[in-house]
VOGU-3710 file (C-alpha; in Angstrom, 3 decimals, decimal comma):
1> xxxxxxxxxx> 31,252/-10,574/9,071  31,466/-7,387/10,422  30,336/-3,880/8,464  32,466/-0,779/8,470  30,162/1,040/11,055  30,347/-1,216/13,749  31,670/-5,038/14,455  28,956/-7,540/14,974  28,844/-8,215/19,243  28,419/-11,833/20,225
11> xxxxxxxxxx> 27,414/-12,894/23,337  29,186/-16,083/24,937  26,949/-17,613/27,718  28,950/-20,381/29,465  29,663/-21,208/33,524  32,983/-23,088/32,432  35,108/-20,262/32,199  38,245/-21,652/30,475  35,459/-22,903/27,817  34,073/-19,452/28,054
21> xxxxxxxxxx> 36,922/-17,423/27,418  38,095/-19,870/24,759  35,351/-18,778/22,762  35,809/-15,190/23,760  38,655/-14,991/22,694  38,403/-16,816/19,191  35,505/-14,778/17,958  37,288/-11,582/19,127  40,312/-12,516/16,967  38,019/-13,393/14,332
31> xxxxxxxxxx> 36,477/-9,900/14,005  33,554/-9,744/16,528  32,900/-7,449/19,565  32,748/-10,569/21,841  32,012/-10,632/25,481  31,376/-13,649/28,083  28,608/-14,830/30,825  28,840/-17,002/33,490  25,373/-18,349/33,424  22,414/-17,956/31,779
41> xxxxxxxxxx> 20,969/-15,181/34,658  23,783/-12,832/33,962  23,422/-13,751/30,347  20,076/-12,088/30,103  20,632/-9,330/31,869  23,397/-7,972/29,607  21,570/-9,186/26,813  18,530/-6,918/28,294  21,632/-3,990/28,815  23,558/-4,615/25,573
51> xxxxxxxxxx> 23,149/-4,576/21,852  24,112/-8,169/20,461  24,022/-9,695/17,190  24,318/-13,289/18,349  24,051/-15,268/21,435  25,872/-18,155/21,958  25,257/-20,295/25,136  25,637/-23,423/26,331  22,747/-25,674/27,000  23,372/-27,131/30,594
61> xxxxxxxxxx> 24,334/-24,968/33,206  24,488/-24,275/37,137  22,985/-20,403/37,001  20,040/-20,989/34,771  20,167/-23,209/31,744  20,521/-22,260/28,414  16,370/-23,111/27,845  15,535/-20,408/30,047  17,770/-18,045/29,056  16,519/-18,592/25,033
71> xxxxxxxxxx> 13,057/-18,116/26,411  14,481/-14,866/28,322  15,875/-13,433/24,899  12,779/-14,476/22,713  10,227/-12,676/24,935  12,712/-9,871/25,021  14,612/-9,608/21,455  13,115/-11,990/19,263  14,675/-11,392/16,049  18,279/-11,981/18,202
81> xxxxxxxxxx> 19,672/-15,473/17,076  20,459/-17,632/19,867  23,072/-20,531/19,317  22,606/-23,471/21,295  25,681/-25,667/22,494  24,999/-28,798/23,885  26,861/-32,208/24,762  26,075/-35,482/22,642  23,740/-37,095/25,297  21,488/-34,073/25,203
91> xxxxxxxxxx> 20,282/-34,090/21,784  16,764/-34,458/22,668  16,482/-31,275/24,676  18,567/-29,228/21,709  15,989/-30,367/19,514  13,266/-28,952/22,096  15,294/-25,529/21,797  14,864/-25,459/18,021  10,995/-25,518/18,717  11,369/-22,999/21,184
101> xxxxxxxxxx> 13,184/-20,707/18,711  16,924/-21,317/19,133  19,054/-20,617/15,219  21,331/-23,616/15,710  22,725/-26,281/18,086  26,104/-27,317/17,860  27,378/-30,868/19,787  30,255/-30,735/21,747  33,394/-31,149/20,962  32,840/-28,701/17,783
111> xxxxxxxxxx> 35,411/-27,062/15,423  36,375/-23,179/16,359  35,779/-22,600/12,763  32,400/-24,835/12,608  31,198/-22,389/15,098  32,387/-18,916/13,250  30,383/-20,493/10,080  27,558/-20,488/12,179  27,906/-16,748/13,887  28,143/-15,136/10,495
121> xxxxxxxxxx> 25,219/-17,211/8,889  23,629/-15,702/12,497  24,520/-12,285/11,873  23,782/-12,112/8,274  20,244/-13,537/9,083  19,548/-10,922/11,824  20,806/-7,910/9,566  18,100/-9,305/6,379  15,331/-9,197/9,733  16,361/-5,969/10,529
131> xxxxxxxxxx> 16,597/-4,394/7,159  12,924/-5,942/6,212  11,603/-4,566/8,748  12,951/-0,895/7,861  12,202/-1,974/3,624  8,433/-2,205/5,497  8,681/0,849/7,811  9,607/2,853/5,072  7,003/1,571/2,397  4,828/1,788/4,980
141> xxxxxxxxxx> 5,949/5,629/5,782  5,438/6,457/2,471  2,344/4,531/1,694  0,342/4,792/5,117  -2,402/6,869/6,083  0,325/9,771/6,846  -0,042/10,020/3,282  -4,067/10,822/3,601  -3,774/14,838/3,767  -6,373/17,138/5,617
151> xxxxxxxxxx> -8,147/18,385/8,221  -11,634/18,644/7,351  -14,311/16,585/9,099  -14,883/14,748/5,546  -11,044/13,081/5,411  -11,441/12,600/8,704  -14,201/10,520/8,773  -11,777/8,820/5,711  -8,767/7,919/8,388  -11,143/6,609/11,019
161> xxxxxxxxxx> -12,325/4,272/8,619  -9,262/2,921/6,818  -7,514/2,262/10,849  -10,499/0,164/11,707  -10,825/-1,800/8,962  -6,928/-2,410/8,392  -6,546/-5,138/10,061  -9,436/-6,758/9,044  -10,081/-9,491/6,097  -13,266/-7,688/5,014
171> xxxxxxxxxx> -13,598/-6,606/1,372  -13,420/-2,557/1,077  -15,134/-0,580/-1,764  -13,456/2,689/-2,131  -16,115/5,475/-3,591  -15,118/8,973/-5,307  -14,774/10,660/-8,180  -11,648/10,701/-10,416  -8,485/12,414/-8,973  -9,757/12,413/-4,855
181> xxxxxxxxxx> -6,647/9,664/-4,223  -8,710/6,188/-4,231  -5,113/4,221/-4,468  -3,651/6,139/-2,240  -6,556/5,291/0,372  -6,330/1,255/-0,412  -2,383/2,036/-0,047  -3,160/2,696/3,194  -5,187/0,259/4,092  -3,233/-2,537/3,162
191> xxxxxxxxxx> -0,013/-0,705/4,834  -1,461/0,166/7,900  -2,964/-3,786/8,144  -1,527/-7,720/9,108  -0,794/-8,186/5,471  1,530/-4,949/4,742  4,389/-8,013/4,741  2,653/-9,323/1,455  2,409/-7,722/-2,228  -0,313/-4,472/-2,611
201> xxxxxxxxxx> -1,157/-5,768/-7,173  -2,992/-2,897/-8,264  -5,032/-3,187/-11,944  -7,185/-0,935/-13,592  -10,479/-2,555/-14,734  -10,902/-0,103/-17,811  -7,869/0,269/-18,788  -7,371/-3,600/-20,107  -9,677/-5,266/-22,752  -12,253/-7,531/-21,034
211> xxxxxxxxxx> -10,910/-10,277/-23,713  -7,350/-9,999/-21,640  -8,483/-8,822/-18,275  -10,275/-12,713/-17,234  -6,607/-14,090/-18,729  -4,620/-11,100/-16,485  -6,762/-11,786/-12,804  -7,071/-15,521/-13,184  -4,212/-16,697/-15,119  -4,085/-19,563/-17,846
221> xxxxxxxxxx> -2,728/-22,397/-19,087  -0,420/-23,132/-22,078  -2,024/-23,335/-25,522  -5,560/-21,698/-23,417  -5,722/-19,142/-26,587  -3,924/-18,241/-29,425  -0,587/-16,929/-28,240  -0,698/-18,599/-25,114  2,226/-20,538/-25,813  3,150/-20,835/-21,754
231> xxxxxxxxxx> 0,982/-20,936/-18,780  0,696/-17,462/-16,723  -0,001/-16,945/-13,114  -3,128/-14,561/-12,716  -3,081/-11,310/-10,443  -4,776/-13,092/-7,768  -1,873/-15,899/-7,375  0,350/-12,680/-8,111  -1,049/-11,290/-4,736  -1,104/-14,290/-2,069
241> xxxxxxxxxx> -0,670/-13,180/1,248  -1,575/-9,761/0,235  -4,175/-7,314/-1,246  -5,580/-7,206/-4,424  -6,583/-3,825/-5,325  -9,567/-3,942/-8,438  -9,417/0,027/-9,832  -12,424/1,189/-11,761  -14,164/-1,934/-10,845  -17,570/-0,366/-12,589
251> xxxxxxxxxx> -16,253/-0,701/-15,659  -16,228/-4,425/-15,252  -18,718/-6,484/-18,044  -21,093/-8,743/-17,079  -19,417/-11,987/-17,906  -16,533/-11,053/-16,032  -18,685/-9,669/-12,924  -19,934/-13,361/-12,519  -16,988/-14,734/-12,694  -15,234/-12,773/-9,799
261> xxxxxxxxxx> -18,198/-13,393/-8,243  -18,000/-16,764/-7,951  -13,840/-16,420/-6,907  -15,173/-13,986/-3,790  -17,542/-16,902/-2,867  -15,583/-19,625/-3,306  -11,629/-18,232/-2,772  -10,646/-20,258/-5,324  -9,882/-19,383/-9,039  -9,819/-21,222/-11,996
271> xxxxxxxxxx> -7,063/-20,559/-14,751  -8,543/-20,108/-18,428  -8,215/-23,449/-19,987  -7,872/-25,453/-16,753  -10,258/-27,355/-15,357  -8,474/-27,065/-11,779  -9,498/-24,565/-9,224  -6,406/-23,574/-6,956  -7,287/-21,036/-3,602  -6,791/-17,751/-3,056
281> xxxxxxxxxx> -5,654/-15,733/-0,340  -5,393/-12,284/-1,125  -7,891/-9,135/0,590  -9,945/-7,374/-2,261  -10,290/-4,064/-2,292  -12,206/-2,508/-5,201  -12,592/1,311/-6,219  -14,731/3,028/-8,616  -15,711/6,402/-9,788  -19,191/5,498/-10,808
291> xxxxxxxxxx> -22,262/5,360/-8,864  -22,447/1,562/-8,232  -25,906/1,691/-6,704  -27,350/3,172/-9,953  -25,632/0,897/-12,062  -27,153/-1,954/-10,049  -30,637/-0,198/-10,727  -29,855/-0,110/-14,405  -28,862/-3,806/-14,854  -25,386/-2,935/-15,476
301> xxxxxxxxxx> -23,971/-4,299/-12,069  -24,654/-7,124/-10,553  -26,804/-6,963/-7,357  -25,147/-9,472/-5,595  -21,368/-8,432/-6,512  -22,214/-4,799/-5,001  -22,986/-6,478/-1,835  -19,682/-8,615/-1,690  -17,579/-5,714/-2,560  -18,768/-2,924/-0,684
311> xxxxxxxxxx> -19,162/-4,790/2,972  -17,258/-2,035/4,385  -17,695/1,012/1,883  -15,325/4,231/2,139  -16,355/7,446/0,357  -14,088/10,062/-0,757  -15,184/13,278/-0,740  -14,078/15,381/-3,654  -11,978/18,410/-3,384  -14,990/21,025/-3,755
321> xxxxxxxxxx> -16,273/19,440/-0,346  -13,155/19,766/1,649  -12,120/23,272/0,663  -10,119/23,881/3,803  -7,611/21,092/3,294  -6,308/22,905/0,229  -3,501/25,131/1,708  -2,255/21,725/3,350  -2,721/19,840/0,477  -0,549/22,813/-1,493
331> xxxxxxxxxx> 2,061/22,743/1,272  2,771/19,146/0,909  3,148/19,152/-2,896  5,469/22,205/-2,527  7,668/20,241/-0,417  7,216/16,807/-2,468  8,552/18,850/-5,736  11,205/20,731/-3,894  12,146/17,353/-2,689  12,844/15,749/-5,926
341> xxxxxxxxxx> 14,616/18,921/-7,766  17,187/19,674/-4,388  15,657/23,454/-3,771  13,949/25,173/-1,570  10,052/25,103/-1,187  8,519/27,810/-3,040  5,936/29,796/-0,859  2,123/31,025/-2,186  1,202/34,479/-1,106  -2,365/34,738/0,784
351> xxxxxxxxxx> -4,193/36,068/-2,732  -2,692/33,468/-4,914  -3,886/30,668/-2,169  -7,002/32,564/-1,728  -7,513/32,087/-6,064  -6,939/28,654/-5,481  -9,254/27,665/-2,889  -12,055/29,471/-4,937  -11,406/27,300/-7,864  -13,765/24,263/-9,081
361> xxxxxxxxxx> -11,266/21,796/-8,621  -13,276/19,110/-11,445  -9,838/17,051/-11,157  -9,816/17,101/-7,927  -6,531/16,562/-5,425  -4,980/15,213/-8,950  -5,537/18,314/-10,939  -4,321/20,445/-8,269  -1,145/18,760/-7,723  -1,052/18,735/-11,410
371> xxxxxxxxxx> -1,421/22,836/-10,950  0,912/23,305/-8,425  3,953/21,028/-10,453  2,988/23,594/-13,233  3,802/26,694/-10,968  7,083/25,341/-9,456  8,283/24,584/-12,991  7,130/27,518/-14,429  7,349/30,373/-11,839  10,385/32,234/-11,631
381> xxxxxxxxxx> 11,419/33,273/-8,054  10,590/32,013/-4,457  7,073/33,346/-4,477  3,818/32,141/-5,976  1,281/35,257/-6,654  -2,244/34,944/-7,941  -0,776/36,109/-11,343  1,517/33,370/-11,864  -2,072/31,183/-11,621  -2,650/29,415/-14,982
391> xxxxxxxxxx> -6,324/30,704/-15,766  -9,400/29,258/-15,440  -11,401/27,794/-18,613  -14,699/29,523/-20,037  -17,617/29,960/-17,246  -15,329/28,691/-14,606  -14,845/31,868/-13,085  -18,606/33,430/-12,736  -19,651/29,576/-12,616  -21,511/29,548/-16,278
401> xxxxxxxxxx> -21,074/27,518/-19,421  -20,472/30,222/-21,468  -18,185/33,507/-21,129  -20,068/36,489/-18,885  -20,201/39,661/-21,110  -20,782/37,413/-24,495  -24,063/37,294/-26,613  -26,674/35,609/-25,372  -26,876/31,814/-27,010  -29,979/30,272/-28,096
411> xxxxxxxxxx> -31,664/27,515/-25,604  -30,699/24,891/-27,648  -27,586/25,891/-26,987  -27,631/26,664/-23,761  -28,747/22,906/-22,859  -26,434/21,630/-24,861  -23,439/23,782/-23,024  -24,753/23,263/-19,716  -25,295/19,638/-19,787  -21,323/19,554/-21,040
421> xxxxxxxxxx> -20,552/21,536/-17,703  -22,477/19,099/-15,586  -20,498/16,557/-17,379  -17,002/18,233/-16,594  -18,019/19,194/-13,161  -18,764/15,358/-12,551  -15,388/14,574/-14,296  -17,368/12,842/-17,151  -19,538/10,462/-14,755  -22,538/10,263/-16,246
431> xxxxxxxxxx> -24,703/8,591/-13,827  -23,998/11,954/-11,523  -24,369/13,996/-14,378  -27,562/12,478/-15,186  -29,155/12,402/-11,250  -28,357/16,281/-11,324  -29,658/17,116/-14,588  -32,481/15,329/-13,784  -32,556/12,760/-16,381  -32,350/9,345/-17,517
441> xxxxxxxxxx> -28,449/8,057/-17,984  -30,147/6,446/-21,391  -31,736/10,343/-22,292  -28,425/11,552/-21,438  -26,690/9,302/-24,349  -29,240/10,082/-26,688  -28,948/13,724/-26,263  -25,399/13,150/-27,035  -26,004/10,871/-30,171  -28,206/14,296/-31,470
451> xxxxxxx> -25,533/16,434/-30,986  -22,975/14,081/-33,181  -25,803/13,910/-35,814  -25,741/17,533/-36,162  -22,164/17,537/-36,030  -21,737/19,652/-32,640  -18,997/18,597/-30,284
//
């Protein structure tokens, strides 16, 4: 019934007032906070004053009938439970209530008990509404766009994007390079949307073999393959009512390509080893690290895929291009890591933050939050000084691929180390690496197939 904080308060609407205080008086000995109305105009107006759990009211009265004072609450409270008491001959009318979003009718003459049954099933029901809808506010807190860090014009151009297209059914392709917080960004836009109620089913494209990846989206049936000895709902059954988020979608092959293709199309997907299509209702969005245009170009993507994914496209920029968000960015994972050890945020002097935000950042947001985990662990005090900095690799601090001061390498050499550092600065994407150097993506690989012939790294 009632918690230990505070007793459940039930509202008793009735203009018999022996009847009234009858049922006052029960439900108060019962455990609630009860209180009485004598009609269904004061009825709403200490609903509209009060904080109840449960109204009960009866359906015919003299001072506004129980109808109107259910419609009253609903436009008001509408997660409030309203209990609807009404005599035998007015059935028809309770039944109209039900429609009109009453919990329960009970028929007079009804059992004291009969009707406590019914207040605690009530109360119970509002409390699961209530604490719902703080499970939501709270994933939502910590998955929303409040969860999008910066300032700079870049990111903001990034949260103007994800609040219009929230609430939208449109498919989103997410754009950046590895580590600038592509989940996070389709976190947010399924949070901040109408279908932050239903499940967010992430899956990373690369990461599962294309042989079990069509079995993992679409589902199958029993005996579809060897070791299929049940049938298996697919990711996209998994994620009805909600969003399906597709990671590294550019490492999709083509078989698969054209068969997501035709699910986008048609909203419906077929199991492996069914001949039944069953439809989908899940919101796509996809993400990738590669350049999907290029791909397209090379025959690796398909043309008309591209278009269905990336109908509203959102870039990230990476962490080189938004400089200026850094001491935010370092601010919040102080805090985040304080949070989870119970101590105090450690604090960067100016120099140390000054050494970070002249960093390359090739990881990105991931590498630096990687960074500052390091120093919190590692760093002994309250303060973080540029010599507690891990340091940088070879070339990263006078922005070479080889050490300043060193011999001079051959230009053999030379190519091969600065087409490596092209390769790290793009976080190993080689259709960027390849537009900067200049070059074919195909060149690229065989310049890499030489260097394994002559056994260099």
């Amino acid at each position: 019934m009632a918690d230990a904080e505070r007793r459940a308060a039930v509202l008793v609407v009735d203009d018999e007032q022996e009847m009234c205080d009858l049922l006052v008086d029960f439900l108060g000995r019962a455990g609630y906070e009860a209180e009485g109305a004598r009609g269904g105009s004061e009825g709403l107006e200490k609903v509209r004053n009060g904080d109840f759990d449960v109204v009960v009211t009866d359906l015919r009265m003299r001072d506004g009938d129980g109808m109107e004072l259910l419609q009253g609450v609903k436009a008001d409270r509408p997660d409030l439970p309203v209990i609807i008491v009404t005599a035998f001959g007015s059935i028809d009318r309770a039944i109209e209530a039900m429609k009109a979003g009453a919990f329960y009718f009970v028929t007079k003459p009804f059992k004291m008990r009969e009707m406590e049954a019914l207040v605690a099933k009530a109360v119970e029901q509002r409390r699961l509404v209530q604490e719902n809808r703080r499970l939501r506010r709270e994933v939502g807190d910590r998955f929303g766009i409040q969860q999008l860090i910066g300032r700079s014009k870049a990111m903001r151009e990034v949260f103007r994007l994800v609040e219009l297209v929230a609430d939208s059914m449109s498919n989103v392709l997410i754009l950046g390079d590895s580590g600038t917080g592509k989940e996070l960004v389709a976190r947010a836009v399924h949070f901040g949307g109408r279908r932050a109620h239903g499940p967010f089913v992430p899956v990373n494209c690369s990461a599962i073999p294309e042989g079990l990846l069509e079995s993992e989206l679409f589902g199958h049936t029993r005996g579809a393959f060897t070791g299929a000895y049940t049938a298996r709902r697919g990711l996209f059954a998994e994620a009805s009512g909600g969003t399906l988020f597709l990671d590294e979608i550019g490492d999709l092959g083509m078989a698969l390509q054209a068969k997501l293709l035709r699910v986008l199309q048609d909203r419906e997907v077929r199991p492996v080893g069914s001949s039944k299509s069953a439809p989908v209702d899940c919101r796509i969005i996809a993400a990738t690290h590669r350049d999907l245009k290029t791909a397209v170009r090379e025959g690796t993507f398909r043309e008309d895929l591209y278009y269905r994914l990336s109908v509203i496209p959102i870039r990230l920029p990476s962490l080189a291009e938004r400089v200026e968000d850094i001491p935010m960015l370092v601010d919040h994972f102080l805090k985040s890591f304080a949070g989870r050890t119970s101590t105090e945020p450690r604090r960067l002097t100016p120099r140390a933050m000054d050494a970070l935000m002249r960093r390359p950042w090739e990881g990105n947001v991931r590498e630096l939050e990687n960074i500052v985990e390091r120093l919190v662990v590692l760093t002994n005090g309250d303060v973080i000084d540029e010599d507690d900095l891990p340091a940088l690799g070879p070339g990263e601090a006078n922005g070479t691929p080889w050490p300043a001061g060193g011999p001079l390498p051959p230009l053999r050499e030379v190519e091969r180390r600065y087409i490596l550092h092209v390769l790290a600065e793009t976080g190993g994407n080689k259709e960027r690496a390849a537009r900067i150097l200049g070059i074919n993506r195909r060149t690229l690989y065989r310049q890499r197939e030489r260097w394994a012939d002559r056994g260099e790294p």
